[in-house]
C-alpha positions in Angstrom: -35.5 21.0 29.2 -39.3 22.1 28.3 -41.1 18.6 28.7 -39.7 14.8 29.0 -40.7 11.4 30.6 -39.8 9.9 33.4 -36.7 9.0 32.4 -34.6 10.0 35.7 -36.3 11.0 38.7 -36.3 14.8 39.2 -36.2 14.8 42.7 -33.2 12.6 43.6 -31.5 12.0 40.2 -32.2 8.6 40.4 -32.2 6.6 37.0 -33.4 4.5 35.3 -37.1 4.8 36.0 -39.2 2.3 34.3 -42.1 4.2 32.9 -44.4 1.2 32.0 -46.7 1.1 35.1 -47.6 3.3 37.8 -44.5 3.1 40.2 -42.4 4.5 42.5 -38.6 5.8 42.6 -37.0 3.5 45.1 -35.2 6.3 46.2 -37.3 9.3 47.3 -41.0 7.6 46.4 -41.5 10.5 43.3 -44.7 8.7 42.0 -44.9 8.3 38.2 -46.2 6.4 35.2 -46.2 6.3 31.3 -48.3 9.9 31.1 -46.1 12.1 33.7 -44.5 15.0 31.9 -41.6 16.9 33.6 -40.0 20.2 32.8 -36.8 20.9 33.9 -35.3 24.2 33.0 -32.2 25.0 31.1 -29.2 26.8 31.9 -29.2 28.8 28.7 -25.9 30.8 28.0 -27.6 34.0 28.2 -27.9 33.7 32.0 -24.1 33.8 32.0 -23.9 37.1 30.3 -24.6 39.3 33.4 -22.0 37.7 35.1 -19.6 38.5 32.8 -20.8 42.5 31.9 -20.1 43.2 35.4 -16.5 41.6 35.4 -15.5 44.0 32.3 -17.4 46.8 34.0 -16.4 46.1 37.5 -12.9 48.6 36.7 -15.3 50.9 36.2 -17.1 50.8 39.5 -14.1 50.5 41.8 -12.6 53.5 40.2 -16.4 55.2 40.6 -15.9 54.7 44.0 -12.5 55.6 44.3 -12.8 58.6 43.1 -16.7 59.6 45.2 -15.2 58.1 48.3 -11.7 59.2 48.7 -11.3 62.3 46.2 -14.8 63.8 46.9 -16.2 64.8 43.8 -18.2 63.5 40.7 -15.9 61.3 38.1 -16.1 61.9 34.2 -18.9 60.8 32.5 -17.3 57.6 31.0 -16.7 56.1 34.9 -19.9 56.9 35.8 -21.7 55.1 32.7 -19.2 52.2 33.5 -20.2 52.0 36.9 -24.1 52.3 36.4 -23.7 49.8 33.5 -21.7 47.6 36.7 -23.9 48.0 38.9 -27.0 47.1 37.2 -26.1 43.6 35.8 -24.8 42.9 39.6 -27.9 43.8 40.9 -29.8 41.9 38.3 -26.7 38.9 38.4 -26.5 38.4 42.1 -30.5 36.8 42.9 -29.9 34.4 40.0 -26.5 33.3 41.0 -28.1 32.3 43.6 -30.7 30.5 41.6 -27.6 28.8 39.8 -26.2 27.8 42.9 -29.0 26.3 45.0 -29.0 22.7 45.9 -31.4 20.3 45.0 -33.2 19.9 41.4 -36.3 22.4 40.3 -39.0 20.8 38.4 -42.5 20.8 38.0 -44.2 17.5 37.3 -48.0 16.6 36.1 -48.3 13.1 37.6 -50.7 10.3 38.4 -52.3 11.9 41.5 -51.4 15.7 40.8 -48.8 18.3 40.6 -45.1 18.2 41.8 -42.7 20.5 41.9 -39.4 21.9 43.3 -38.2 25.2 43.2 -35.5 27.1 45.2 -37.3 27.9 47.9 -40.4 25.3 48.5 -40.8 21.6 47.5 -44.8 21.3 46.5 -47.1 18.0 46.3 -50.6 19.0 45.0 -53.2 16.2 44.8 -56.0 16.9 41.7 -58.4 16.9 44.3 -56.7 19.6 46.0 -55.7 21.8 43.0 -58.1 24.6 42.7 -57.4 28.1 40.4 -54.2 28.1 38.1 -53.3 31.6 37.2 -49.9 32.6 35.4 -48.7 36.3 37.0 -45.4 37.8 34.8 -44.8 34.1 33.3 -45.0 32.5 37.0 -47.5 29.9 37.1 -49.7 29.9 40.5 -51.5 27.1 41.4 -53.9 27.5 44.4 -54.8 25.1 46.9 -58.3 24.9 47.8 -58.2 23.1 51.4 -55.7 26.3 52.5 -56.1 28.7 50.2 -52.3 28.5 49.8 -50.6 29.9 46.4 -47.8 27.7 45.1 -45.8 29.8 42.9 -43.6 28.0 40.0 -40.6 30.3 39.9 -37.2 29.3 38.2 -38.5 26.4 36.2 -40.4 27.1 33.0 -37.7 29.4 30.5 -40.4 30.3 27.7 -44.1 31.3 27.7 -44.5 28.4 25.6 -43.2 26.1 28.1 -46.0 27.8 30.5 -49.3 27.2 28.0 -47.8 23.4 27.4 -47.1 23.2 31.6 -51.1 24.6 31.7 -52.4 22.7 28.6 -51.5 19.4 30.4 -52.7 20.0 33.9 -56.1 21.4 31.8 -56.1 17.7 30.4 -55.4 15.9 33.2 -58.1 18.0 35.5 -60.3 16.6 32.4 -59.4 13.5 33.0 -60.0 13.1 35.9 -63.2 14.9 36.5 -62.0 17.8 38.6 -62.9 20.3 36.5 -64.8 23.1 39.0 -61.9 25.8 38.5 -60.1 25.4 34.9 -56.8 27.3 34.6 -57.1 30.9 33.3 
């Protein structure tokens, strides 16, 4: 979902969270209040369609390899575009299954004391103070920390570019806010 409220805690599930004042989830400690915006992303059913192309296709790439492996020669054109067509939408299906799978719940949060977010590979807790260059690399946002220099990458969260300039637009506010404006977000 592009943007919502605190209305369940994104990191443990926990709900309902009472947005009113600046709390706490009892569970984990995800710090929000009134202002914190959340984006969760979708599950759209596009991102199912790889899955099944390769099942249709798949024929085609057993019988591919059937015939390169045990017969020894080159199969008809029809087999070969079957098992190319295969082939490519498992390669592109198989890093997002993963995706699909993985525990735990991806997010990116602007929050009372800075940016939070989850995705499948690193949990991140950025404090305003901390938060230095925000750069967006082929839709990805990056947010940089200045005491390490460390890039946070926001991968698997935001599904439109839109969702990315509104994610941007709101830490650009809140950096206003705030007063920590040295570095404003490209």
């Amino acid at each position: 979902m592009p943007v919502s409220g605190p209305d369940k805690c994104p990191e443990c599930g926990h709900a309902p969270l009472l947005p009113d004042v600046f709390r706490q989830c009892p569970e984990c400690g995800f710090e929000y209040d009134r202002h914190t915006l959340i984006w969760r992303p979708r599950r759209p059913w596009r991102i199912y369609l790889p899955f099944v192309n390769t099942l249709i296709f798949s024929p085609w790439l057993f019988r591919f390899l059937a015939v390169v492996l045990l017969d020894g020669h080159w199969p008809n054109k029809s087999v070969t575009l079957g098992a190319v067509i295969s082939a490519g939408s498992l390669a592109w299906a198989l890093p997002r299954l993963r995706v699909l799978l993985s525990e735990g719940h991806r997010y990116a949060a602007v929050t009372p004391r800075g940016v939070q977010a989850r995705t499948p590979r690193n949990a991140y807790s950025i404090p305003w103070d901390d938060l230095g260059k925000v750069t967006v690399l082929l839709g990805i946002p990056h947010l940089t920390r200045r005491s390490t220099s460390a890039v946070c990458e926001l991968d698997w969260i935001f599904d439109t570019d839109q969702e990315v300039k509104g994610f941007l637009a709101n830490i650009d506010q809140a950096r206003r806010s705030k007063g920590n404006i040295d570095d404003p977000p490209v």
